[in-house]
C-alpha positions, 0 to 999 in steps of 0.5 A: 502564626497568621496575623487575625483578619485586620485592614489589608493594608495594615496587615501588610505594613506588619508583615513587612515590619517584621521581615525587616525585624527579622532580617536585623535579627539575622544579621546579628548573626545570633544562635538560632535560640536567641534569634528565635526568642528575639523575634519571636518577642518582637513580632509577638508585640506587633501581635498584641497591638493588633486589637488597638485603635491607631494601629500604625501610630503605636507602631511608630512609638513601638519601634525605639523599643524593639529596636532596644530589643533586638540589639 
């Protein structure tokens, strides 16, 4: 899944943010459907924000969030 054309930096932040994202997910040592499913929810969140102003500023309130999500 490639992320759409944004600010470099901002894409970069996203990616980083969800390999941190997925390597929490691996450490919860889940079956690989419900790792699947948990990332695959959290990044598709990072996804829907991509076409709002204040991108990083939303992602800081998303956090707690996927936090919940992921535990």
């Amino acid at each position: 899944m490639s992320l759409p054309r944004v600010n470099t930096s901002i894409r970069s932040s996203l990616m980083r943010y969800k390999q941190r994202m997925i390597a929490k997910l691996l450490l919860l040592n889940r079956s690989p459907k419900n790792l699947l499913i948990r990332q695959y929810r959290a990044f598709n969140l990072l996804l829907m924000l991509l076409g709002q102003k204040h991108l990083l500023l939303r992602l800081k309130n998303l956090e707690p969030r996927l936090r919940l999500l992921i535990q």
